[in-house]
C-alpha positions as a printed NumPy array, in Angstrom:
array([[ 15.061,  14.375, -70.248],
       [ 17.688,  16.62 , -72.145],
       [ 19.266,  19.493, -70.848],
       [ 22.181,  19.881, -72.273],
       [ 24.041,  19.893, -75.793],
       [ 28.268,  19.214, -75.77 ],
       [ 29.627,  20.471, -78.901],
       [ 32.533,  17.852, -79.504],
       [ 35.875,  18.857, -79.542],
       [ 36.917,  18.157, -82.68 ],
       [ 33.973,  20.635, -83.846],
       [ 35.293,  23.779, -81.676],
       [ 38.727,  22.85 , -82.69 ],
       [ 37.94 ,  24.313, -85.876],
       [ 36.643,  27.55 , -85.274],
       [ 38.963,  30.145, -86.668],
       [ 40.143,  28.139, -89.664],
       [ 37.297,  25.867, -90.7  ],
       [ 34.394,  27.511, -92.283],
       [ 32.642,  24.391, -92.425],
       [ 32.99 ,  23.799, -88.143],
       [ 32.122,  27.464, -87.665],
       [ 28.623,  26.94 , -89.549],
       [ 28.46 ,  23.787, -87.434],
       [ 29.335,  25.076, -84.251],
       [ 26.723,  27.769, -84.548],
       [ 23.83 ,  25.699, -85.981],
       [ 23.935,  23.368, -82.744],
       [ 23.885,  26.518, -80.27 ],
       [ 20.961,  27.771, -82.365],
       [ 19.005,  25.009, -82.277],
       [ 19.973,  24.147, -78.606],
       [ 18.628,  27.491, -77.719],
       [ 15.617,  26.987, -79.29 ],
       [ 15.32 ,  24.15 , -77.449],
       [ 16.257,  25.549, -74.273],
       [ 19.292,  23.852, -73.674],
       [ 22.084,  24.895, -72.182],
       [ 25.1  ,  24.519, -74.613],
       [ 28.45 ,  23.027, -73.549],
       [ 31.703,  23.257, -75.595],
       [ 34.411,  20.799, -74.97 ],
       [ 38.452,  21.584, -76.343],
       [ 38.453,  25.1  , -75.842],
       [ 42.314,  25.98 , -76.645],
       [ 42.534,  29.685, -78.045],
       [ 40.609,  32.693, -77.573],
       [ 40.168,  32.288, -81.844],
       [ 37.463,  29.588, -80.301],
       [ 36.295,  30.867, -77.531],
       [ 34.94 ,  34.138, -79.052],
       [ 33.209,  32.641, -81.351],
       [ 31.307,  30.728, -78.239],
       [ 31.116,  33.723, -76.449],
       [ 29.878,  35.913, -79.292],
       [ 27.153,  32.67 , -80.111],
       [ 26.066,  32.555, -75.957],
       [ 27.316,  28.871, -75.415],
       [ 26.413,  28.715, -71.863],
       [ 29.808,  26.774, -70.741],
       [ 33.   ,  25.526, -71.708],
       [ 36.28 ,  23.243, -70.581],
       [ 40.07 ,  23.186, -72.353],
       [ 43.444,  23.834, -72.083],
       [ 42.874,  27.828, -72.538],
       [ 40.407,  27.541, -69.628],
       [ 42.323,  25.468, -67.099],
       [ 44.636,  22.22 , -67.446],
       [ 43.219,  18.86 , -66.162],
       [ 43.048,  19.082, -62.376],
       [ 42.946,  16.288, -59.508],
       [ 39.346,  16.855, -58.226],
       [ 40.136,  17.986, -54.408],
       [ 42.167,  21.045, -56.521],
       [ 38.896,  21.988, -58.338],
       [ 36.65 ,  21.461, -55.453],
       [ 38.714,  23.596, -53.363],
       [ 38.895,  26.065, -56.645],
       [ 34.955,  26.465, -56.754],
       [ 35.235,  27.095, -52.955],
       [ 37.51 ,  29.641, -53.039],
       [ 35.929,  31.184, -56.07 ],
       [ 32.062,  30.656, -54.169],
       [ 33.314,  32.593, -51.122],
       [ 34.708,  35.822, -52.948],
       [ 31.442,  35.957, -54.641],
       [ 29.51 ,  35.879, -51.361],
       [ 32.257,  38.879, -50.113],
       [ 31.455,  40.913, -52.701]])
């Protein structure tokens, strides 16, 4: 089963100066949404594509504007850190 949609990099890279990527970009969230999936974008490097993502409700992204690549004890001991001052609030 499906239950998720990546938007490709190359795709989000666009947003902001492509036209063309924008129409794209938002025609896969649309029909991911109608599909009820969750919608991932991959490349995420300036807020000019990230508020387009936001402003469409892609569910989640990953790139350089988010966080650099990590070793994988750093982002397990990120989500822990980040899990417990949710539970403290």
């Amino acid at each position: 089963p499906v239950d998720l949609d990546k938007i490709d990099g190359s795709f989000v890279a666009g947003l902001g100066s492509a036209p063309a990527d924008a129409v794209l970009v938002e025609a896969v969230v649309r029909v991911a949404g109608g599909l009820g999936l969750d919608v991932f974008a991959e490349g995420v490097e300036t807020d000019a594509q990230l508020e387009p993502l936001r402003d469409l409700g892609c569910d989640a992204a990953q790139g350089f504007l988010l966080s650099p690549p990590a070793p994988r004890d750093d982002l397990a001991r990120a989500i822990e850190r980040a899990a417990r001052a949710a539970t403290s609030r």
